[in-house]
C-alpha positions as CSV (number, residue, x, y, z in Angstrom):
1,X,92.5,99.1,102.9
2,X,96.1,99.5,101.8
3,X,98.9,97.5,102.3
4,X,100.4,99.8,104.7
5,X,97.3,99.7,106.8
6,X,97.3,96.0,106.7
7,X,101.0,96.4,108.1
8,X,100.5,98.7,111.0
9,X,97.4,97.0,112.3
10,X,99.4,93.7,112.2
11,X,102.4,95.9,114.2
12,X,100.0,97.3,116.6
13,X,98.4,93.9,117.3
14,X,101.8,91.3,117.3
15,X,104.3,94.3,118.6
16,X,102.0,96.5,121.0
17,X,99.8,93.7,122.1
18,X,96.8,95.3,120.9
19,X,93.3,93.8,120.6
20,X,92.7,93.2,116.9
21,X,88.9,93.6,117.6
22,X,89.5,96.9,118.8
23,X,91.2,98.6,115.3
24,X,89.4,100.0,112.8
25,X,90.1,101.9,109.6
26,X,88.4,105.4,112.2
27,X,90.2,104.6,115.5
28,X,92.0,106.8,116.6
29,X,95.4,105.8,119.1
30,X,92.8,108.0,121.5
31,X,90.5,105.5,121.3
32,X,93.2,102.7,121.9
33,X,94.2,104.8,125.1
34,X,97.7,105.4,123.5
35,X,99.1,108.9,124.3
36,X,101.7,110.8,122.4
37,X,104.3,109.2,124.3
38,X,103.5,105.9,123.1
39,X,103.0,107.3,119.3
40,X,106.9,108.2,119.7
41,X,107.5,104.8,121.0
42,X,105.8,103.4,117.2
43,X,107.7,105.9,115.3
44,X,111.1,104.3,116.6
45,X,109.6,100.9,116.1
46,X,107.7,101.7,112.1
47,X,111.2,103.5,111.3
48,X,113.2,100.1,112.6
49,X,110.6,97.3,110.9
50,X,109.2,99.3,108.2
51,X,112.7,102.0,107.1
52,X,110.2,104.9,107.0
53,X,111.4,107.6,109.3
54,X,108.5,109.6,110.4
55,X,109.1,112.8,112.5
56,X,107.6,112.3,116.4
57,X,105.3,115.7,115.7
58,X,103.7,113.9,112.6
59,X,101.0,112.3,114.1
60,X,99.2,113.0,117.2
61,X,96.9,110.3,119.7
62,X,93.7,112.0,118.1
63,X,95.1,110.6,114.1
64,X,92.9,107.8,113.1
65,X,95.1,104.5,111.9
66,X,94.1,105.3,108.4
67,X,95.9,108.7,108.6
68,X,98.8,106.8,109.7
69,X,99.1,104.3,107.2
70,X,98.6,106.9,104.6
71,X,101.3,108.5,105.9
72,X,103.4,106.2,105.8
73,X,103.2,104.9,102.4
74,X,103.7,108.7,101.6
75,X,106.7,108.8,103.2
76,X,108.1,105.6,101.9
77,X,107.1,106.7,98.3
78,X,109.0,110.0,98.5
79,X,111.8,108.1,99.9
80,X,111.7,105.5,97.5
81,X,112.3,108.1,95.0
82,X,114.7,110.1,96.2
């Protein structure tokens, strides 16, 4: 798993109070019971820990946390270089 997976799991689990047991590399924020209201809520806090702003249409309850993280360290990449 990448860093940034590593990251958002440990966000999820310290910020969001989310079992660590539940989160896998295929779990979806569906599966967590988060909704696309909470995903907005995430956004705001990855853009304030992390500095990656991510747009609230993005990612959707049915991404997996992989597809996140990987979107993510794309994001911080491109703006890492700009």
């Amino acid at each position: 798993m990448s860093v940034m997976y590593g990251r958002l799991v440990d966000l999820l689990v310290d910020r969001f109070e989310v079992d660590r047991a539940e989160i896998g590399p295929d779990t979806t924020f569906e599966d967590l019971d988060m909704d696309s209201l909470f995903l907005v809520e995430l956004l705001l806090v990855i853009h304030s820990d992390f500095g990656v702003h991510v747009h609230d249409d993005a990612a959707s309850p049915g991404d997996t946390i992989t597809q996140v993280a990987d979107l993510i360290e794309r994001l911080a990449s491109a703006q890492a270089s700009a």
